[in-house]
VEXZA-753050 format. One record per residue (C-alpha): residue in one letter; x, y, z. Coordinates in steps of 0.5 Angstrom, whole numbers, padded with zeros to 4 digits, always signed. Layout:
N
aXYZ ...
! end
This chain:
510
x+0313+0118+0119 x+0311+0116+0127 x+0304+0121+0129 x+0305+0121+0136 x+0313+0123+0138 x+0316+0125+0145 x+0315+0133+0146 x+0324+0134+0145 x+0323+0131+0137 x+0316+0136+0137 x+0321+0143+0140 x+0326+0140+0135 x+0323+0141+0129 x+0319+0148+0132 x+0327+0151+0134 x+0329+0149+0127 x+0325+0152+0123 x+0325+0158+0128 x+0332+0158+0127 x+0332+0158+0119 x+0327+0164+0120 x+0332+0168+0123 x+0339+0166+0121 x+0338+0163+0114 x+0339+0169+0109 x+0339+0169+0102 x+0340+0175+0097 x+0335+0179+0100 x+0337+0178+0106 x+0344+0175+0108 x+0346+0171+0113 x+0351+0173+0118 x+0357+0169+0118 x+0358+0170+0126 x+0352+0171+0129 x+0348+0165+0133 x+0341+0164+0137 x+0342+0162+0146 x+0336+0160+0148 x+0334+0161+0155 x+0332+0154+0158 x+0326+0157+0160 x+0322+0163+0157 x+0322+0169+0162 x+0316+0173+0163 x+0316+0180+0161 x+0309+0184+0163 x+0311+0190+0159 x+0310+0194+0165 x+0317+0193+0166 x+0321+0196+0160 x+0316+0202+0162 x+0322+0207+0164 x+0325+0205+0156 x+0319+0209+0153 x+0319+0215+0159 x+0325+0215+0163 x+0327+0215+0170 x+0321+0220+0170 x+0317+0219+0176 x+0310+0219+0173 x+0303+0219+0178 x+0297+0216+0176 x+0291+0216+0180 x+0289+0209+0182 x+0283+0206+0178 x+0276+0208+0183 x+0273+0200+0185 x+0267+0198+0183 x+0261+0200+0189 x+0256+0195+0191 x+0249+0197+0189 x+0246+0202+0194 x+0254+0204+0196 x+0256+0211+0196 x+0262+0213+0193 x+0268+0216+0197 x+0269+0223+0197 x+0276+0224+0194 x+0281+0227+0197 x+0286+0231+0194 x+0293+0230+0196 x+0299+0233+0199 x+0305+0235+0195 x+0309+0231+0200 x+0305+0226+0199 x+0305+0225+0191 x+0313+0228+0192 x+0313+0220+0196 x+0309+0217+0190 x+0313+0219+0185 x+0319+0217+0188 x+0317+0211+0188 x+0315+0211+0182 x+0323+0213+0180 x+0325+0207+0185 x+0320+0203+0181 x+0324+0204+0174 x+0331+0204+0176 x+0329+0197+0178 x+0327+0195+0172 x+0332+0199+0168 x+0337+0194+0173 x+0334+0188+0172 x+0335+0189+0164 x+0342+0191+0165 x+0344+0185+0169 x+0340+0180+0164 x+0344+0184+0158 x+0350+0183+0161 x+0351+0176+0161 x+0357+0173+0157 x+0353+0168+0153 x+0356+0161+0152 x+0359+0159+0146 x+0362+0152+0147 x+0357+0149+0141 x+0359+0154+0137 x+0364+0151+0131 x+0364+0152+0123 x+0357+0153+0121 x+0353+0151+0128 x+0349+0157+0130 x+0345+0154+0136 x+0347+0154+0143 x+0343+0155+0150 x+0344+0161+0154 x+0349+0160+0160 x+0348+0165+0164 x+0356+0165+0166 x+0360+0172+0166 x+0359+0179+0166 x+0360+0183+0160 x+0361+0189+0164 x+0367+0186+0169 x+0370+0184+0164 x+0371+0190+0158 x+0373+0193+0165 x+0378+0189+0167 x+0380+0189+0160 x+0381+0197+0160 x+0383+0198+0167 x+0390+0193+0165 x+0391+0194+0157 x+0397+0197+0153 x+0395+0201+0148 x+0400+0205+0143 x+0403+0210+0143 x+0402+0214+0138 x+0398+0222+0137 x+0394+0224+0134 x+0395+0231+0131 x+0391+0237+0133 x+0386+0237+0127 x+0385+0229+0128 x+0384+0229+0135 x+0379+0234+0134 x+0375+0231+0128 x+0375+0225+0133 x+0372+0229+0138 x+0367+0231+0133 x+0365+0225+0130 x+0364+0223+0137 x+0359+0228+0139 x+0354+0225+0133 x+0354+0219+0137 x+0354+0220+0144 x+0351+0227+0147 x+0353+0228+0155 x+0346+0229+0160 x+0346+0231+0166 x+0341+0227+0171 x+0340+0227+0177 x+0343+0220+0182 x+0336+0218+0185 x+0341+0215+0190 x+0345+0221+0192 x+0341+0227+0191 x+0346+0230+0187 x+0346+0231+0179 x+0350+0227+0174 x+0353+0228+0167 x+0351+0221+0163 x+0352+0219+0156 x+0346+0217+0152 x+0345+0216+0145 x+0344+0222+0139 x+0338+0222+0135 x+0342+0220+0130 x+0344+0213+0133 x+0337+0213+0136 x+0334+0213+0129 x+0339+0209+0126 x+0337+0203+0132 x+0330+0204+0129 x+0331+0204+0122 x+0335+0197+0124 x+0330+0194+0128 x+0324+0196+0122 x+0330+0192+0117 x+0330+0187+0122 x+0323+0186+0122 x+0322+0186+0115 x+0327+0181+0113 x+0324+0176+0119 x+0317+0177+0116 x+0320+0175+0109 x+0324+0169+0112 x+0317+0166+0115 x+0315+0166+0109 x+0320+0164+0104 x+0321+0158+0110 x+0314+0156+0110 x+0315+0156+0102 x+0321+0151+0102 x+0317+0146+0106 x+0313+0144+0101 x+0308+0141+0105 x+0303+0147+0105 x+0300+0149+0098 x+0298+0155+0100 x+0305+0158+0103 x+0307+0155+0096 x+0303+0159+0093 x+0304+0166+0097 x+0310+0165+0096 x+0310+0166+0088 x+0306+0170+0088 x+0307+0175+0093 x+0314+0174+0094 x+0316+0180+0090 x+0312+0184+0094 x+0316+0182+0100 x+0323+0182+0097 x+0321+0190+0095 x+0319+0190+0102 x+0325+0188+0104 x+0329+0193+0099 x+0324+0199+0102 x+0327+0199+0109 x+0333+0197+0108 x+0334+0204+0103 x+0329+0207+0108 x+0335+0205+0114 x+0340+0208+0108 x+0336+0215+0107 x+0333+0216+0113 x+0337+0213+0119 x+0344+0215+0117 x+0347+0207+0116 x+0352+0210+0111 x+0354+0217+0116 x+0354+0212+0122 x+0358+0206+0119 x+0363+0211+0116 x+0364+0213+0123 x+0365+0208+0126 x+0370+0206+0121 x+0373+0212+0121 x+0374+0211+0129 x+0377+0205+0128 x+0381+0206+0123 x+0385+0212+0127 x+0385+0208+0134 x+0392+0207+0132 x+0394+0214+0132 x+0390+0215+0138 x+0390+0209+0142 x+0391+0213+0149 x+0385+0219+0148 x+0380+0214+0146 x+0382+0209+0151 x+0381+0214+0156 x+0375+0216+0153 x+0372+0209+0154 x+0373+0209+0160 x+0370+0215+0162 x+0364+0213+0158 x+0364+0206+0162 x+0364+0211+0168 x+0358+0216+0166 x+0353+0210+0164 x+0355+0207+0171 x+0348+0207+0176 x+0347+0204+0182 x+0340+0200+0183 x+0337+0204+0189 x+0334+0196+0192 x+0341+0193+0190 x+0346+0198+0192 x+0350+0195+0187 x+0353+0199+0180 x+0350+0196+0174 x+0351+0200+0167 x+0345+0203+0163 x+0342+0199+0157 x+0337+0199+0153 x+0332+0196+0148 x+0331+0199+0142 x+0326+0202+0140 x+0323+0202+0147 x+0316+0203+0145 x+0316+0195+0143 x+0313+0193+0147 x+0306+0198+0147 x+0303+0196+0139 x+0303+0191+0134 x+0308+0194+0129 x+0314+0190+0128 x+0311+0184+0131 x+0311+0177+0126 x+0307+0172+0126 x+0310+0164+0126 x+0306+0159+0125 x+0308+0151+0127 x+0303+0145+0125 x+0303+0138+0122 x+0306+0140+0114 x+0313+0144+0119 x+0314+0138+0122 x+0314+0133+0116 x+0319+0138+0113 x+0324+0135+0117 x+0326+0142+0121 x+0332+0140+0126 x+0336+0144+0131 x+0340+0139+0134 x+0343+0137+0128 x+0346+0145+0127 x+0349+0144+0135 x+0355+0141+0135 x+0360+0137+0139 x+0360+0141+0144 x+0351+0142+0145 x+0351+0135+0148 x+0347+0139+0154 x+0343+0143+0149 x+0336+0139+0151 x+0330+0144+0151 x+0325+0140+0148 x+0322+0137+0154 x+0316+0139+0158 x+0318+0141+0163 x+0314+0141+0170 x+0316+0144+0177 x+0311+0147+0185 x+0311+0152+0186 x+0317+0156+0190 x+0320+0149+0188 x+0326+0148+0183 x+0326+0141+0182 x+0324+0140+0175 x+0321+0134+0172 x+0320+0132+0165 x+0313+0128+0162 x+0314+0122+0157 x+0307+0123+0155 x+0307+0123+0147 x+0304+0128+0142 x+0300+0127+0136 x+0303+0131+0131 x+0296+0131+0126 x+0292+0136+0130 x+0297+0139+0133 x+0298+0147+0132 x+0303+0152+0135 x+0302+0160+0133 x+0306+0166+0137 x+0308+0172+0135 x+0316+0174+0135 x+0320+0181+0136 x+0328+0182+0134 x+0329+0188+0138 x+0337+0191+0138 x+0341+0191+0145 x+0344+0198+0146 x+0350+0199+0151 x+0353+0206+0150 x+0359+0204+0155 x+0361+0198+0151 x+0366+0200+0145 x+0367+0194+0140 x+0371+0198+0136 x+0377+0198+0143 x+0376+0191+0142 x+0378+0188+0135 x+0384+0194+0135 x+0390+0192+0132 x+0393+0198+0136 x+0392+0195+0144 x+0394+0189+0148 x+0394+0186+0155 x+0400+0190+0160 x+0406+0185+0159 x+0408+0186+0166 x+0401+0184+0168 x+0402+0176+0170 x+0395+0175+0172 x+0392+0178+0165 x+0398+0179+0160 x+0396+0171+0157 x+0389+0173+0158 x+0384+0173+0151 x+0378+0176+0150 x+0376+0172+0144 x+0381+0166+0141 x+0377+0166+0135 x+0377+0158+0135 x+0371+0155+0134 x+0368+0155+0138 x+0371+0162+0140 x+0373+0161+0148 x+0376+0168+0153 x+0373+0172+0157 x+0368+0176+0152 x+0368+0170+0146 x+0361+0173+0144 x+0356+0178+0148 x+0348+0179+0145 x+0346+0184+0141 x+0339+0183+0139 x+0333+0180+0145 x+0329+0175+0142 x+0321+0176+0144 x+0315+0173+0143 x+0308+0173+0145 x+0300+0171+0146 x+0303+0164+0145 x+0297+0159+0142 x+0298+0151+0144 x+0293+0148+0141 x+0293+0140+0142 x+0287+0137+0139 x+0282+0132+0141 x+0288+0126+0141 x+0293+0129+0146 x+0287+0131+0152 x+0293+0127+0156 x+0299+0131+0156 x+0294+0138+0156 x+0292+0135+0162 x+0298+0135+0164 x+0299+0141+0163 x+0293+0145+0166 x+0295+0141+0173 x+0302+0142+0174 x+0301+0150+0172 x+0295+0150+0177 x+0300+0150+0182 x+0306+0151+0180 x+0309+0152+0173 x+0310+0149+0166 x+0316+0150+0160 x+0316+0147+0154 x+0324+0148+0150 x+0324+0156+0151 x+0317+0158+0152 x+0313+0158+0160 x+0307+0155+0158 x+0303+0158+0164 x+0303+0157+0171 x+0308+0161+0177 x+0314+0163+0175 x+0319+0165+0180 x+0327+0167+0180 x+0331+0170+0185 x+0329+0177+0184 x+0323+0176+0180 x+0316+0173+0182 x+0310+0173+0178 x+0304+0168+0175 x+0303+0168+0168 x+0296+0169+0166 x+0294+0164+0161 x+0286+0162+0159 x+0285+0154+0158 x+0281+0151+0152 x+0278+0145+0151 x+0284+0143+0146 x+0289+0148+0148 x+0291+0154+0152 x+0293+0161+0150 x+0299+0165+0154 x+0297+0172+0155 x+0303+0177+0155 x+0310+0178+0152 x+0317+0173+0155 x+0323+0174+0152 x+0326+0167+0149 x+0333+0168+0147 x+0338+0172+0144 x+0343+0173+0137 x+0349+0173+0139 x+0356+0176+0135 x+0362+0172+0136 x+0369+0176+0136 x+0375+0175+0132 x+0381+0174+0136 x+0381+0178+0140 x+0387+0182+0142 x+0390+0181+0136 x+0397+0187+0136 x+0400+0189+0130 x+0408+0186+0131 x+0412+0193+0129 x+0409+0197+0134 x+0415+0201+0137 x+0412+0202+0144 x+0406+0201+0148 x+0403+0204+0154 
! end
């Protein structure tokens, strides 16, 4: 085997062996048939100041500033206290501040991934940043028949019901209008649903770590935490999963949904309408932008704040003799799915240049810690979407051909898959070692000015978007370099069935 090997075969290995932590399964934790990874083409920073209205809400928050330092000899400045005027603006702007951040998330969930290397058992693509979800659930709603079957009065009720265990209305206050606003958010009862989900999720992605490294054989003391300890971790896995069953209504929660869906067919044009309503109720409007978004959050919003949830991943020389590839799960279809390169860009500048430089697989060494956090969309309603009880209006020649999802591999339409769970990582370790001094050279040179990437990650330097500009604060080592903070990486994404899919006997459509 080669030591030294360009920087794409390298992050090959490093996605294929990320890839087998989240997806592969087993009888503890089984495989999703229709679930894949997007990788963004470059990881975006995530201070997590900027999910601070996730914890908080819309609340305005005042802070005293930090006082500066004196000089010696300086005399302190005597405080002043504030105006109420003043702390009303303070707080404003502190209100402003979140709604920017709660629309910057909306618009990054919002994207329709791609799914064009998406066929038979590949699960891996890149992100495309394509179509909106928001645009085009609406347009499926606004030019859909449904049929026409009531529901009798008890029915109706007990969906009106089942319903408010799910969603509760609030009212909040439009920054923008000044008026108030009746929204929908999730109950208790989904919030600790979400949470129970996310500790299951977590458990089984620490569970997979170490089963994968196991399977590697090439480092006898994974082989030998993996006997002894792999009981332990299985049990673990089995304790949160009854943990999500007793404590987080997964059984109530699931039977509600399944009840929903299966009296769609009764009350396709009540439940319609109520989708469109909660399409409406969850629209805002970004004081900066001027433009609507709908509200979407990561669950639990406090992620970002502990440590709790978070798995270690480890990458050295016995990973890369195992043979880890991802591009051999791509398909046909992923010809452009290239993130392996090191990749180096000025800043302000989008030319992006990639180095021949070889590493040295032998003292090479790359450890970060990572974090499934699920999306939650109250305004989206998966259940509409895979009825068998709506179709697009027939009269309608613009949309009555139109699909949501073929079902085809790769899936194709207007929403063939979306996101359902944000991939992050954080204080990301590069360690090179003393024989590739020349590609960390590299590195710490073209991050002084500008930015570096590496596959999903940034690896230092400026990063800039067309709404977003920050450094990302790194410290340099003689054989490395350490990238402070948290960046999201990519995303799990469900695939939908043919979608519509209409039952042939229904006697009429509305």
């Amino acid at each position: 085997m080669a030591k030294e090997v360009l920087p794409e075969v390298l992050m090959n290995s490093v996605l294929g062996k990320l890839y087998d932590v989240l997806t592969n399964g087993n009888e503890v934790v089984p495989k999703s048939d229709d679930n894949y990874l997007a990788w963004l083409p470059v990881g975006i920073p995530f201070p997590k100041e900027e999910l601070e209205f996730l914890s908080t809400g819309f609340t305005g928050i005042y802070r005293e500033p930090e006082p500066k330092p004196l000089r010696e000899g300086q005399e302190p400045t005597p405080k002043r206290e504030k105006t109420t005027e003043e702390i009303n603006q303070l707080l404003a702007q502190d209100v402003t501040r979140k709604y920017m951040q709660a629309e910057n998330l909306a618009r990054l969930c919002d994207m329709v991934p791609d799914t064009s290397g998406v066929r038979g058992n590949v699960t891996m693509n890149k992100w495309e940043q394509e179509n909106s979800l928001s645009l085009a659930y609406q347009h499926i709603l606004k030019f859909s028949q449904v049929a026409n079957f009531e529901p009798d009065e008890k029915t109706r009720a007990k969906i009106e019901r089942l319903r408010g265990l799910l969603q509760e209305k609030k009212i909040k206050k439009n920054i923008v209008t000044e008026e108030e606003e009746e929204v929908l958010e999730e109950t208790p009862l989904v919030k600790k649903y979400n949470e129970k989900l996310q500790n299951y999720l977590n458990v089984a992605l620490e569970y997979n770590t170490y089963r994968v490294n196991a399977l590697a054989g090439k480092d006898p003391a994974a082989v030998h935490f993996w006997a002894m300890n792999a009981n332990i971790l299985r049990n673990k896995v089995m304790a949160a999963k009854n943990d999500w069953i007793t404590n987080g209504y997964k059984e109530e929660y699931d039977q509600i949904a399944a009840y929903i869906a299966q009296v769609e067919g009764r009350s396709m044009l009540t439940l319609k309408q109520q989708y469109i309503d909660e399409l409406d109720k969850a629209r805002l409007t970004g004081p900066s932008s001027g433009s609507d978004f709908f509200y979407t959050s990561l669950l639990p919003g406090g992620f970002a704040d502990t440590d709790n949830g978070w798995t270690e991943f480890t990458f050295s020389q016995s990973d890369y003799a195992a043979n880890y590839k991802f591009n051999s799960k791509k398909g046909g279809g992923g010809a452009s799915l290239s993130l392996g390169s090191v990749r180096v860009g000025g800043r302000g500048d989008h030319e992006k240049k990639k180095t021949s430089q070889k590493i040295d697989v032998s003292t090479f060494r790359l450890s970060f810690k990572i974090c499934q956090v699920p999306i939650s969309r109250p305004w989206f309603n998966v259940n509409f979407l895979t009825s068998k009880y709506w179709r697009f209006d027939q009269n309608n020649t613009e949309f009555k051909d139109n699909m949501v999802s073929d079902g085809g591999s790769p899936a194709e339409g207007m929403i063939p898959a979306f996101t359902t769970t944000a991939i992050f990582v954080k204080d990301l370790h590069l360690h090179f070692g003393e024989r590739n001094k020349e590609i960390k050279s590299q590195i710490d040179e073209a991050s002084g000015g500008g930015y570096v990437s590496w596959g999903p990650f940034h690896a230092g330097g400026h990063y800039e978007s067309h709404k977003q500009n920050r450094n990302v604060e790194s410290h340099r080592e003689s054989q490395g370099i350490k990238i402070k903070g948290m960046q999201l990486i990519g995303f799990k994404c469900h695939v939908l069935k043919k979608s519509p899919d209409p039952k042939p006997d229904v006697p009429e459509w509305v």
